[in-house]
KOLVEX-943236 format. One record per residue (C-alpha): residue number from 0; residue in one letter; x negated, y, z. Coordinates in steps of 0.05 Angstrom, whole numbers, plus 5000, padded with zeros to 4 digits. Each point is the difference from the previous one (the first is absolute). Layout:
N
<pt n="NUM" res="A" u="X" v="Y" w="Z"/>
...
// end
This chain:
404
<pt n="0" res="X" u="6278" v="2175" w="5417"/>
<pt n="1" res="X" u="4932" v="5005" w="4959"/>
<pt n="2" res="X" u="4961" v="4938" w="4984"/>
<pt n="3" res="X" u="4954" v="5012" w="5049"/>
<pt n="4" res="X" u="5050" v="4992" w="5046"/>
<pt n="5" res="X" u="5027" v="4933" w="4972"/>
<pt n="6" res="X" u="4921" v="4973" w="5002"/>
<pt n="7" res="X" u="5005" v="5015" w="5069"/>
<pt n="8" res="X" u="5051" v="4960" w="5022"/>
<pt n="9" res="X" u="4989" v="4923" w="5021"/>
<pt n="10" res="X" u="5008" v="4951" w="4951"/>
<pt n="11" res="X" u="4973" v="4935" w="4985"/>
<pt n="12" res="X" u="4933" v="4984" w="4957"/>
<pt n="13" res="X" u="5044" v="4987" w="4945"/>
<pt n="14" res="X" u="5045" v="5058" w="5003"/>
<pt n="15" res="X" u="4952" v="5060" w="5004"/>
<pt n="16" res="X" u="4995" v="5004" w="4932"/>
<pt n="17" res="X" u="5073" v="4999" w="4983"/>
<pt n="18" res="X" u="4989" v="5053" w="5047"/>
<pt n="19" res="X" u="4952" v="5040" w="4968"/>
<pt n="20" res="X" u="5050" v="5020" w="4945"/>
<pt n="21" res="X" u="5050" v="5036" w="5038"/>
<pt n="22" res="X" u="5057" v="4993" w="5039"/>
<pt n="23" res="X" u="5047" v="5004" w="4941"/>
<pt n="24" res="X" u="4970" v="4952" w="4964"/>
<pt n="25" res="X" u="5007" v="4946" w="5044"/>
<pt n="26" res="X" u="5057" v="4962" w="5036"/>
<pt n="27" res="X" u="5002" v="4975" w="5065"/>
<pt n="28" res="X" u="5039" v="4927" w="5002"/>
<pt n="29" res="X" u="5032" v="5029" w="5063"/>
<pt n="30" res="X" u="5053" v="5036" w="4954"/>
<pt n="31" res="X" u="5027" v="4941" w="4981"/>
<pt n="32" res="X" u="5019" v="4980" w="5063"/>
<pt n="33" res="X" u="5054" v="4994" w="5050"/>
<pt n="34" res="X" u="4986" v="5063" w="5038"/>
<pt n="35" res="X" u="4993" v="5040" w="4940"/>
<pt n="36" res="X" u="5061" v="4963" w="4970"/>
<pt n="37" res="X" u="5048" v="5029" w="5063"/>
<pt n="38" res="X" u="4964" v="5075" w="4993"/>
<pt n="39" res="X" u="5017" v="4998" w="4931"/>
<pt n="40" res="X" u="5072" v="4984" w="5005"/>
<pt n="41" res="X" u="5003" v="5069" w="5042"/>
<pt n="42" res="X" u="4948" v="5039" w="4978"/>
<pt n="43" res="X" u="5011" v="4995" w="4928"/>
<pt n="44" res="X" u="5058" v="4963" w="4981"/>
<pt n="45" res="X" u="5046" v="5039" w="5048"/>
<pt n="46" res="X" u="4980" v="5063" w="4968"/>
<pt n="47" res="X" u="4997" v="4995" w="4925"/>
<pt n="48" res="X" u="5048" v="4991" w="4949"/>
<pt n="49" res="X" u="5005" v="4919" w="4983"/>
<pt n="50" res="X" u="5040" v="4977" w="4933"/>
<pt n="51" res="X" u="5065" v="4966" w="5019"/>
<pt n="52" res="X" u="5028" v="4988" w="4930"/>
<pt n="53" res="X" u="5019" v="5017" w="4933"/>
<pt n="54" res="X" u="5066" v="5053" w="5002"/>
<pt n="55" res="X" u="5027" v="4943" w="4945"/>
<pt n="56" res="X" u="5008" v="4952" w="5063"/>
<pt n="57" res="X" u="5045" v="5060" w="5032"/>
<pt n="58" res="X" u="5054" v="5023" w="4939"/>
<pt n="59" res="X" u="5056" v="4993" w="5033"/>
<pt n="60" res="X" u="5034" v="5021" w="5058"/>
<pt n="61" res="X" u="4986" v="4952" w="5066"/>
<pt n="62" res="X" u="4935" v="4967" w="4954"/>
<pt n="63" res="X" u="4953" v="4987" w="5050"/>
<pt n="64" res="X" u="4927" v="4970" w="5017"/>
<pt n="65" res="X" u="4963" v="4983" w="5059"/>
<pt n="66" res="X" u="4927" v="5000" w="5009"/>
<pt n="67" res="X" u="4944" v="5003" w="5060"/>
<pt n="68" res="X" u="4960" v="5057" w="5013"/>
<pt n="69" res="X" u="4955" v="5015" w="5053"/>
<pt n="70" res="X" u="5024" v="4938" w="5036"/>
<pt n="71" res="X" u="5073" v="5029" w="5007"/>
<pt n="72" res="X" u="5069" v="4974" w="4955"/>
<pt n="73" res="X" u="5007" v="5060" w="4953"/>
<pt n="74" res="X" u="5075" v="4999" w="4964"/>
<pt n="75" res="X" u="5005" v="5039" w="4926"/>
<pt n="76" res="X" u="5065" v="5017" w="4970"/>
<pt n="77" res="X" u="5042" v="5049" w="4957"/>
<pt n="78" res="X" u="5060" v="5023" w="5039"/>
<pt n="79" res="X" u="5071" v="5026" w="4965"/>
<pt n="80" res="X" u="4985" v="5056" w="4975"/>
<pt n="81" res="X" u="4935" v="4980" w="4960"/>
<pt n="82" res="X" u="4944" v="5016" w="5046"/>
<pt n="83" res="X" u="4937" v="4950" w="5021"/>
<pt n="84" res="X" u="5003" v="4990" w="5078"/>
<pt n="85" res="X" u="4953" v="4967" w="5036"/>
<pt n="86" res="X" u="4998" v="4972" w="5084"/>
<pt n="87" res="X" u="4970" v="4956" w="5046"/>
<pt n="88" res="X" u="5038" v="4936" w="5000"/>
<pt n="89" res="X" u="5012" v="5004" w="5065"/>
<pt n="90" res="X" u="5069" v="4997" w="5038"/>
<pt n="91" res="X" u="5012" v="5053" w="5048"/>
<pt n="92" res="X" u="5027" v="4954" w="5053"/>
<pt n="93" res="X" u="4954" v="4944" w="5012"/>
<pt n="94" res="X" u="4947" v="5011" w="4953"/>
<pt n="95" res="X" u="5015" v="4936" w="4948"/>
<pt n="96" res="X" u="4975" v="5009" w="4927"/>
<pt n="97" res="X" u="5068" v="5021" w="4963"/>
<pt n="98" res="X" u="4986" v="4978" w="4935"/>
<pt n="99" res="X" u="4973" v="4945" w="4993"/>
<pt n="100" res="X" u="5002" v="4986" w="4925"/>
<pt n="101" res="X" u="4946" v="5013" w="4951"/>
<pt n="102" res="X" u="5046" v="5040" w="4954"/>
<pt n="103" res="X" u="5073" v="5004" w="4982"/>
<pt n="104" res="X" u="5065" v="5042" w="4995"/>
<pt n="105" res="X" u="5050" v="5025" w="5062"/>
<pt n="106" res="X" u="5046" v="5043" w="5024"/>
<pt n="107" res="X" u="4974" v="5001" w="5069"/>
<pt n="108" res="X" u="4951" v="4974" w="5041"/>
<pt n="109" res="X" u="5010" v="4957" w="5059"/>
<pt n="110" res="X" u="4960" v="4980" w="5054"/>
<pt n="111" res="X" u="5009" v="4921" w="5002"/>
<pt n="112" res="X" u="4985" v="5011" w="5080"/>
<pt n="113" res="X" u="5061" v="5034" w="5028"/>
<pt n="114" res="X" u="5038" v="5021" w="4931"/>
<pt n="115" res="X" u="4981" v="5069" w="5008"/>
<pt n="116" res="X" u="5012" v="5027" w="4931"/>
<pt n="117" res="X" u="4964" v="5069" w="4963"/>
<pt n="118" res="X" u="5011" v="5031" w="4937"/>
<pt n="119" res="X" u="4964" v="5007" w="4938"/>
<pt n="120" res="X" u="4986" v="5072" w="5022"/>
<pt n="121" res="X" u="4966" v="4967" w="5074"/>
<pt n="122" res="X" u="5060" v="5015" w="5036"/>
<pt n="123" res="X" u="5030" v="4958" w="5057"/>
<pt n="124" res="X" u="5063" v="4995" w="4979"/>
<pt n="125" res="X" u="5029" v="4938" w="5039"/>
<pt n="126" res="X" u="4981" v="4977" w="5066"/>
<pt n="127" res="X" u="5044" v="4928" w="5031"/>
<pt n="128" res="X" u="5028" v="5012" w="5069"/>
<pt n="129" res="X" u="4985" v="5083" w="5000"/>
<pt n="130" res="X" u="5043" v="5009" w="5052"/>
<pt n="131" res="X" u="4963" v="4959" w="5050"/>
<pt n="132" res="X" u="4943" v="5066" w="4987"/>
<pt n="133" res="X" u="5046" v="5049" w="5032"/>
<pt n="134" res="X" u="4965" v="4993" w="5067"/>
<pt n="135" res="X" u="4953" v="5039" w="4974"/>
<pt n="136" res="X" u="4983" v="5059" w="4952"/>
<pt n="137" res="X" u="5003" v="4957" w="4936"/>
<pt n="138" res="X" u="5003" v="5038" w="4929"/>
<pt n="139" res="X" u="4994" v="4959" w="4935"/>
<pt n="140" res="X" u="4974" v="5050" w="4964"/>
<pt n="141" res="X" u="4939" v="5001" w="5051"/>
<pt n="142" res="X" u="4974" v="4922" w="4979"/>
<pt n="143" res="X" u="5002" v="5002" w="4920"/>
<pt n="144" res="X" u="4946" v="4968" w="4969"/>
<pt n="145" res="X" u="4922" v="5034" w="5011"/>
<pt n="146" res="X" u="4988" v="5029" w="4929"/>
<pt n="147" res="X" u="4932" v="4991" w="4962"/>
<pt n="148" res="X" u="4982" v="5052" w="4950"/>
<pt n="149" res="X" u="5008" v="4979" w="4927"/>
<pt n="150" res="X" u="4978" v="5039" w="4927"/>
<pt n="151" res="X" u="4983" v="4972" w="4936"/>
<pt n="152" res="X" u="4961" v="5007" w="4942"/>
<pt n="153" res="X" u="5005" v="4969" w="4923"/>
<pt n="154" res="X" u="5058" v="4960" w="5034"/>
<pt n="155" res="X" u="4950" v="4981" w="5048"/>
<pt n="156" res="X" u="5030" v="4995" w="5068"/>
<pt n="157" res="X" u="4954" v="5022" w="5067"/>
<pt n="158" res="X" u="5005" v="4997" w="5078"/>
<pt n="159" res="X" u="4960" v="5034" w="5054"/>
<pt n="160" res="X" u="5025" v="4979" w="5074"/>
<pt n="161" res="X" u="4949" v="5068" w="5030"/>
<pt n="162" res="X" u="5059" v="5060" w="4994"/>
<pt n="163" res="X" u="4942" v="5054" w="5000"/>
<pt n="164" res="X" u="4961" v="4962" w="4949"/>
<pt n="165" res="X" u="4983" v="5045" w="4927"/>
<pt n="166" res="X" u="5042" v="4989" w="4947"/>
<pt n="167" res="X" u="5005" v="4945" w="4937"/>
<pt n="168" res="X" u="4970" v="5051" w="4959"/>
<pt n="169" res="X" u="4942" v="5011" w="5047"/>
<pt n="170" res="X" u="4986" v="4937" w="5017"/>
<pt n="171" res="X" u="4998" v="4972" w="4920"/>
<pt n="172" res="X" u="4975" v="5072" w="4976"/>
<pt n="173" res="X" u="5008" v="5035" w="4937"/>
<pt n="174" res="X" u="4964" v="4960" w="4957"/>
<pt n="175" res="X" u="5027" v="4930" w="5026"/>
<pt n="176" res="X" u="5075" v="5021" w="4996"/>
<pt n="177" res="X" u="4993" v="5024" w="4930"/>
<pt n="178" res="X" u="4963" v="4933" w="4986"/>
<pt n="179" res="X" u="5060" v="4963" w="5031"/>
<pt n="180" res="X" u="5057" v="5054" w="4965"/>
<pt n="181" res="X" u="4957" v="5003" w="4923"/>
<pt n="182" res="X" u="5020" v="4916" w="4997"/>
<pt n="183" res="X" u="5068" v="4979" w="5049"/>
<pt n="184" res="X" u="5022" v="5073" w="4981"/>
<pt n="185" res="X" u="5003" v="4985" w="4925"/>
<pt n="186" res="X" u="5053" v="4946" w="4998"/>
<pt n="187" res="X" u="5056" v="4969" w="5044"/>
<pt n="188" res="X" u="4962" v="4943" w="5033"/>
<pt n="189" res="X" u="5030" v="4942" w="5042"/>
<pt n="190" res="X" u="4970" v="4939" w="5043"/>
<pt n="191" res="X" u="5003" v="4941" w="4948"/>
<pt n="192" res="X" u="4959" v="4946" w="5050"/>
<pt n="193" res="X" u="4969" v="4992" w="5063"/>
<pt n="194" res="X" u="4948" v="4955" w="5029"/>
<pt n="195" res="X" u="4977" v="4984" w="5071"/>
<pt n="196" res="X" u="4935" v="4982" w="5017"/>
<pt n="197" res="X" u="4979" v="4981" w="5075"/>
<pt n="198" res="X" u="4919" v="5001" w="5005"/>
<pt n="199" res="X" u="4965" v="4984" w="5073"/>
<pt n="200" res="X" u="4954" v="5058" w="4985"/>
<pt n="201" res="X" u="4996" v="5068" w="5033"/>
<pt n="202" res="X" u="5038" v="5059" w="4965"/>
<pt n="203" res="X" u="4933" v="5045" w="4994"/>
<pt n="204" res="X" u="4978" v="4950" w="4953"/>
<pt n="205" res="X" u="5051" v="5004" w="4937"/>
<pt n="206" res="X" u="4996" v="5074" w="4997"/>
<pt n="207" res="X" u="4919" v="4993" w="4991"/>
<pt n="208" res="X" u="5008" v="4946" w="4949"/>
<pt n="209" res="X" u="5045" v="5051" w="4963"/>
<pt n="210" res="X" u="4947" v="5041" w="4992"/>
<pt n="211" res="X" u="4942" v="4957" w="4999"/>
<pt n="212" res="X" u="4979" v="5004" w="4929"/>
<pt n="213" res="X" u="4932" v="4959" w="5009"/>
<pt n="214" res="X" u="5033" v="4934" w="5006"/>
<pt n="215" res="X" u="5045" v="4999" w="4936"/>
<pt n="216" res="X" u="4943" v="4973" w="4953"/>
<pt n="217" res="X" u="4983" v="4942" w="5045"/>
<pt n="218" res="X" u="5065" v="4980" w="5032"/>
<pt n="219" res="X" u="5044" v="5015" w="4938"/>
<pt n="220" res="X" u="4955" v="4978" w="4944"/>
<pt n="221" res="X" u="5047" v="4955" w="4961"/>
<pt n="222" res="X" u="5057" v="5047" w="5008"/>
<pt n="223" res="X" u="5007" v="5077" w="5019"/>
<pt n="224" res="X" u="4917" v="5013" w="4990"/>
<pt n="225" res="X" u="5006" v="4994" w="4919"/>
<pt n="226" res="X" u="5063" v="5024" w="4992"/>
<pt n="227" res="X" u="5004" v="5056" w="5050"/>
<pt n="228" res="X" u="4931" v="5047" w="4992"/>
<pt n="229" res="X" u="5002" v="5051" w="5051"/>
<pt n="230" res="X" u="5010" v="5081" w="4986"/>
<pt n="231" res="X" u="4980" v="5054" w="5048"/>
<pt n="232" res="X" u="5019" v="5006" w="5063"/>
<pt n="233" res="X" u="5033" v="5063" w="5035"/>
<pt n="234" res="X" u="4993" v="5010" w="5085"/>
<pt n="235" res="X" u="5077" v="5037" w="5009"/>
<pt n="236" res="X" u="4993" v="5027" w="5074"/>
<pt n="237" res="X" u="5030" v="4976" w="5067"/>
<pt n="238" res="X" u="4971" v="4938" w="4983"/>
<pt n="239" res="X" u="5043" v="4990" w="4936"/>
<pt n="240" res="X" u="4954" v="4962" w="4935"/>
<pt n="241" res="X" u="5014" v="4988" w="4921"/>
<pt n="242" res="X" u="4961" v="4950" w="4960"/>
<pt n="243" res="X" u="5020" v="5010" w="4927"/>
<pt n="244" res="X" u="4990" v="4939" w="4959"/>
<pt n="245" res="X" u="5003" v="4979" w="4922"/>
<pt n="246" res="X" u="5030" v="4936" w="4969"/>
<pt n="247" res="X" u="4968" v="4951" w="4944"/>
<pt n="248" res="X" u="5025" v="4943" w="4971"/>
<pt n="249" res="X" u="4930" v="4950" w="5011"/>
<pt n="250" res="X" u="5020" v="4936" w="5011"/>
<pt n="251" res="X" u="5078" v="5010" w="5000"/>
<pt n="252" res="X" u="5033" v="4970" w="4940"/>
<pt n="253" res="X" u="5040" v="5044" w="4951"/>
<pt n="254" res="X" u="5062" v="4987" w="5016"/>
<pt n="255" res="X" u="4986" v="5012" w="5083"/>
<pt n="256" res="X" u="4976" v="5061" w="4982"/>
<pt n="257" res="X" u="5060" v="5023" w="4964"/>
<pt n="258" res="X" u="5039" v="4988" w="5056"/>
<pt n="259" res="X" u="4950" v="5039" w="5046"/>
<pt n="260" res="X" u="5001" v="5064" w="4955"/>
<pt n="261" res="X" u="5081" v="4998" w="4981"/>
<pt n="262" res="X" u="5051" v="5057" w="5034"/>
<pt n="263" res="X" u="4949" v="5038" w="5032"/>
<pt n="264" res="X" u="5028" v="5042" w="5061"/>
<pt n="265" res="X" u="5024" v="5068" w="4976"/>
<pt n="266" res="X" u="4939" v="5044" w="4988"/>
<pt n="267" res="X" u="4951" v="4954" w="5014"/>
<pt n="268" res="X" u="4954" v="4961" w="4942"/>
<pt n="269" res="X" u="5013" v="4932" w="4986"/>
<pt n="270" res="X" u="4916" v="4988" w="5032"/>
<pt n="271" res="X" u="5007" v="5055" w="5045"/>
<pt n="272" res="X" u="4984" v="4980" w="5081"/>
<pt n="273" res="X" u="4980" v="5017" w="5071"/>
<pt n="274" res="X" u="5010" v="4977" w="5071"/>
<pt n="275" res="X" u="5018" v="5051" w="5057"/>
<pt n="276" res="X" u="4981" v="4984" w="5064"/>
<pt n="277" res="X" u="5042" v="5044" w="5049"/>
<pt n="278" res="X" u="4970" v="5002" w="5069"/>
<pt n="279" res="X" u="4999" v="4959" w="5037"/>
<pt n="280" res="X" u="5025" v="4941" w="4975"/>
<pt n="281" res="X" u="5045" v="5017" w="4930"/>
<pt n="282" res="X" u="4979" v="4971" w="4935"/>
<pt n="283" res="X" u="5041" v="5027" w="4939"/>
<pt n="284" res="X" u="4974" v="4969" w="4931"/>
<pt n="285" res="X" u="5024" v="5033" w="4931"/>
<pt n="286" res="X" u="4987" v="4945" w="4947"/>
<pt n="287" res="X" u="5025" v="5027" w="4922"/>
<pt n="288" res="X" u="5065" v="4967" w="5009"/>
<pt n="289" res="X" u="5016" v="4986" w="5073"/>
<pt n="290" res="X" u="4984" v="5038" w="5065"/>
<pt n="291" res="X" u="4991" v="4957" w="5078"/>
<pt n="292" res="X" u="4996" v="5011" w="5073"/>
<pt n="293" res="X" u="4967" v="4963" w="5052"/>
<pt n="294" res="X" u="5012" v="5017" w="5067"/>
<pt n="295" res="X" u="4985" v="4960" w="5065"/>
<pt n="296" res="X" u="5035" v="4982" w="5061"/>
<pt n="297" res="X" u="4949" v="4994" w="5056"/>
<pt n="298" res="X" u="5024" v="4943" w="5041"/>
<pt n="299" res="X" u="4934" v="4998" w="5041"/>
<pt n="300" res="X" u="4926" v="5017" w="4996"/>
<pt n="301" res="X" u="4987" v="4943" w="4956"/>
<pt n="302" res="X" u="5077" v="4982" w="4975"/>
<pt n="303" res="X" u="5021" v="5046" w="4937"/>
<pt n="304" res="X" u="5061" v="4993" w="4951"/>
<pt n="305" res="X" u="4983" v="5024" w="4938"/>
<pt n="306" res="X" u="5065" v="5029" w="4969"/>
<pt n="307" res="X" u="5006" v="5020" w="4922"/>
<pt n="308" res="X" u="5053" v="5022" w="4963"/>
<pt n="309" res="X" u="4993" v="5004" w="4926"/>
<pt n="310" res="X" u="5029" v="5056" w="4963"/>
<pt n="311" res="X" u="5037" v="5009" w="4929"/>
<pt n="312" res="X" u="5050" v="5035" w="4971"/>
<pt n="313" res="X" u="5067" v="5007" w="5008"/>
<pt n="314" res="X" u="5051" v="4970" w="4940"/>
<pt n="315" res="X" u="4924" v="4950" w="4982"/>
<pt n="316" res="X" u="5020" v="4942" w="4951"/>
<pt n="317" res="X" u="4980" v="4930" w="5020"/>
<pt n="318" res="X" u="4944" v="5009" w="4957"/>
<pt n="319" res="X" u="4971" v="5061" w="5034"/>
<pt n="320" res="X" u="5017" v="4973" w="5062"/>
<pt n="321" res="X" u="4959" v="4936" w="4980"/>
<pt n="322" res="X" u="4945" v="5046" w="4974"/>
<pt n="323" res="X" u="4984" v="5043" w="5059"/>
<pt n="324" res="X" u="5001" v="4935" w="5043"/>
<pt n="325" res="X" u="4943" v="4973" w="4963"/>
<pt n="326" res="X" u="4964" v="5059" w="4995"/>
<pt n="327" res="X" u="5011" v="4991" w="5078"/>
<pt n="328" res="X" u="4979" v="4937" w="5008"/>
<pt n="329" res="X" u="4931" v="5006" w="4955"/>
<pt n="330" res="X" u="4987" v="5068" w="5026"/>
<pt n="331" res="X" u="5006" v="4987" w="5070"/>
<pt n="332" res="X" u="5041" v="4955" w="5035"/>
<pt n="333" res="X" u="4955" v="4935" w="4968"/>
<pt n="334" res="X" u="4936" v="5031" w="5017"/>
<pt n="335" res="X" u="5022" v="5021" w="5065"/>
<pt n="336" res="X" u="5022" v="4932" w="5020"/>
<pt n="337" res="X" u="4950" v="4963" w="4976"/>
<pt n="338" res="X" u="4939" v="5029" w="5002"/>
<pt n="339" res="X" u="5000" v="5059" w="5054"/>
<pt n="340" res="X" u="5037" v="4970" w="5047"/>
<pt n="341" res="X" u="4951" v="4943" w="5006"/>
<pt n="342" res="X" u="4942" v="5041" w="5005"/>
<pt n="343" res="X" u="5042" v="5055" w="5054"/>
<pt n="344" res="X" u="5000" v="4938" w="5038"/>
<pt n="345" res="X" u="4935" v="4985" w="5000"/>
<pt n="346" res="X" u="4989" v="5066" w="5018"/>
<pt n="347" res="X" u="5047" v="5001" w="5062"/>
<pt n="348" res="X" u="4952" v="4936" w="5025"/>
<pt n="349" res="X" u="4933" v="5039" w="4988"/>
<pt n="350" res="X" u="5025" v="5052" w="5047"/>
<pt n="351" res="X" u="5019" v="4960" w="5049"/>
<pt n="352" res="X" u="4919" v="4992" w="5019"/>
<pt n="353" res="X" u="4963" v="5005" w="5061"/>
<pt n="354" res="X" u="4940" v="5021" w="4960"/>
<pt n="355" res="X" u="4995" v="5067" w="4957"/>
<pt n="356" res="X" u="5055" v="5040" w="5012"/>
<pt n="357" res="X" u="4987" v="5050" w="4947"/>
<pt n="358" res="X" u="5026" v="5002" w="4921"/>
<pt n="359" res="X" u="4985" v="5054" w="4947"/>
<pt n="360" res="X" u="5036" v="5045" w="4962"/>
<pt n="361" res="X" u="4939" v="5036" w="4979"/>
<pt n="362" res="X" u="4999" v="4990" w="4918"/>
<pt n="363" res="X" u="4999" v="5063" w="4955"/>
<pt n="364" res="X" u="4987" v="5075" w="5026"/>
<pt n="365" res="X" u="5052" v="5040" w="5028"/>
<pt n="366" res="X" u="5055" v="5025" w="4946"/>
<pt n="367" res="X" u="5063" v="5013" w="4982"/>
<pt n="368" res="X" u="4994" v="4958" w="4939"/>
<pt n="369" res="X" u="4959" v="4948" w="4963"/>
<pt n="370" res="X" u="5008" v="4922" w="4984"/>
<pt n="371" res="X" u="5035" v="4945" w="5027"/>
<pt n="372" res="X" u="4937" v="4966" w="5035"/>
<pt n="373" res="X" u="4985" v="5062" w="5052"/>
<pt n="374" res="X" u="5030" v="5005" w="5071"/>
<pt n="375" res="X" u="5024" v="5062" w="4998"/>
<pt n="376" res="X" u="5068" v="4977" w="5004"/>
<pt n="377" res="X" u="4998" v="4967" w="5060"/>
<pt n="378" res="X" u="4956" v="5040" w="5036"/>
<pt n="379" res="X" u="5063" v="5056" w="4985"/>
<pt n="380" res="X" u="5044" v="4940" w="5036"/>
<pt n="381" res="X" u="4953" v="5008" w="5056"/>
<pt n="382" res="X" u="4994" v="5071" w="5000"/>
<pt n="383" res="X" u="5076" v="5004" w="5021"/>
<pt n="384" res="X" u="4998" v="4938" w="5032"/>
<pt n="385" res="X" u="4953" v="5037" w="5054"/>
<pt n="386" res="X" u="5031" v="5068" w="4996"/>
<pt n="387" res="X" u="5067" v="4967" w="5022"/>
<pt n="388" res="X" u="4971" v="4953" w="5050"/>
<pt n="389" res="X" u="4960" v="5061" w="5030"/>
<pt n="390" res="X" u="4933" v="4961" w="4999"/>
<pt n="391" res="X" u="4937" v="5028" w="4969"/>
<pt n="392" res="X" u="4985" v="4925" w="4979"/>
<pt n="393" res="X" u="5026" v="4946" w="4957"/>
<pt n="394" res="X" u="4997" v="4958" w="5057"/>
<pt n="395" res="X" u="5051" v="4992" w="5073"/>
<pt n="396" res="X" u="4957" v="4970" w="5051"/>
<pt n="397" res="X" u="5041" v="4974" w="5057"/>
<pt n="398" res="X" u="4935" v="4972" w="5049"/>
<pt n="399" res="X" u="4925" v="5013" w="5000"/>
<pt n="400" res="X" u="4992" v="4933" w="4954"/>
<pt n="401" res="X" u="5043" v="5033" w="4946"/>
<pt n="402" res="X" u="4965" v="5067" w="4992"/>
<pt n="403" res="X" u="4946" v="5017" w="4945"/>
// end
């Protein structure tokens, strides 16, 4: 679609020139919306590979965690002999969720329905009253659990529900895996905390403050803005983005800082940072001495659970334990709460309008790098946001009074 194209179409006084500057520079508030919201779930969700959890959370035999994707109960374990399964948590027989704890440890799983029982492998392996089956051509080995495709990287553990889908490798691409690899690779990492976060916002909308760069001098001022100047950014492909960062001390006292530059991760500097937004809605977050992972469970098209799990090292004192929290908590987790959330929400309102439907993402000139403030980075998001959704537009117009 050329601009001329996009000038053409009907819009609003106040629109047309939002317009003017190209149909990937602007956003339609349509997208964030409940007909876009259910299009997503299959056109995108569905089919790409979504982060389930760290492979700490699965070390043992029968470990297991259970997560949403795509709207459907997804189930991910490590069977007997030491390999990462993953299914739909779905029983075979009536169609109850199996599992329907968060995480844990079994031998088996049971269906708290009718009993019927699989292994760790997916297998039905016990079924109450089998004989009564005999009526009719009935075969256990028929109705094991539907499997899910599973790989990892730097310990990170993946799911794609779309069998004919590319690979983990192609989806992240060569320069993201060895991103992921050059840090969790290094060292023998583990899940030291986790945090849950419910926000009334749609899920569009953390991913694009990820890598919104523009906002961190006004709505972080007093914290991340004079302690966190910005580096270069780096566009990764398939909708993949790095924003390398830099640490100072400013206004943090001598002994905070300390903390915040101790045990450094293995390889990495003590001021050494970046965030890595995975498409479409990953944020991994390398900080000197501790590394975190926000994912989201999409509950609705204005309901998401923000999910983090922070990540050290594996035989960590107290005191390192106690330092990577902090650096945590100042780096992210305080800011987040405090200051984006409030402002996400205030966002979430705006678009909830009658009046202009369109926003910008039209700072800086297309790139594959430069600073934090341009919107390059999310105009990447939306780049594979459309080429999944099959739409030509950052917009998903459902009736005439929706369209451009």
């Amino acid at each position: 679609m050329t601009d001329a194209d996009v000038r053409s179409m009907p819009a609003s006084t106040w629109e047309r020139a939002a317009l003017a500057m190209g149909s990937d520079a602007v956003v339609h508030a349509s997208v964030y919306g409940d007909a876009a919201f259910t299009a997503e779930q299959r056109r995108i969700f569905a089919r790409v590979w979504n982060f389930c959890c760290h492979e700490s959370e699965l070390a043992d035999a029968g470990r297991f965690v259970t997560l949403s994707v795509a709207g459907s109960p997804i189930l991910v374990t490590r069977d007997r002999d030491g390999t990462l399964r993953g299914f739909f948590n779905t029983c075979r027989h009536r169609g109850s969720r199996v599992v329907g704890e968060a995480c844990g440890q079994t031998r088996s799983f049971q269906c708290p329905y009718h009993h019927w029982t699989y292994g760790l492998d997916g297998s039905l392996r016990s079924v109450p009253g089998e004989e009564a089956y005999e009526c009719r051509p009935f075969d256990k080995r028929d109705f094991g659990l539907v499997p899910v495709r599973v790989d990892a990287v730097g310990g990170l553990v993946f799911c794609c529900l779309d069998p004919d889908g590319p690979s983990l490798g192609d989806f992240l691409g060569e320069r993201t895996a060895a991103l992921i690899e050059g840090v969790l690779g290094a060292g023998r990492f583990e899940v030291a905390e986790q945090r849950v976060l419910p926000h009334g916002v749609n899920w569009k909308l953390w991913p694009e403050n990820w890598r919104d760069g523009y906002h961190v001098p006004f709505v972080h001022q007093r914290s991340l803005g004079p302690i966190s100047p910005p580096g270069e950014y780096h566009l990764l492909g398939n909708g993949h983005a790095q924003q390398c960062l830099r640490a100072t001390q400013a206004y943090l006292s001598d002994e905070t800082w300390r903390q915040l530059m101790s045990d450094p991760l293995p390889g990495v500097a003590p001021d050494e940072a970046w965030n890595l937004t995975l498409f479409p809605d990953t944020l991994l977050f390398l900080r000197g001495n501790v590394f975190f992972i926000e994912r989201q469970e999409k509950v609705g098209p204005r309901h998401t659970v923000l999910q983090c799990r922070v990540l050290g090292l594996a035989g960590d004192t107290d005191e390192q334990r106690r330092n990577r929290r902090l650096a945590w908590q100042i780096w992210y987790e305080g800011p987040i709460s405090t200051e984006d959330h409030p402002v996400i929400d205030e966002q979430q309102i705006g678009l909830g309008t009658v009046g202009p439907q369109c926003s910008l993402i039209a700072r800086g000139p297309a790139a594959s790098t430069g600073l934090r403030g341009d919107d390059n980075r999310l105009r990447t998001f939306w780049d594979a946001w459309r080429q999944w959704m099959g739409t030509t537009d950052n917009a998903w117009a459902v009736s005439e009074s929706a369209r451009w």
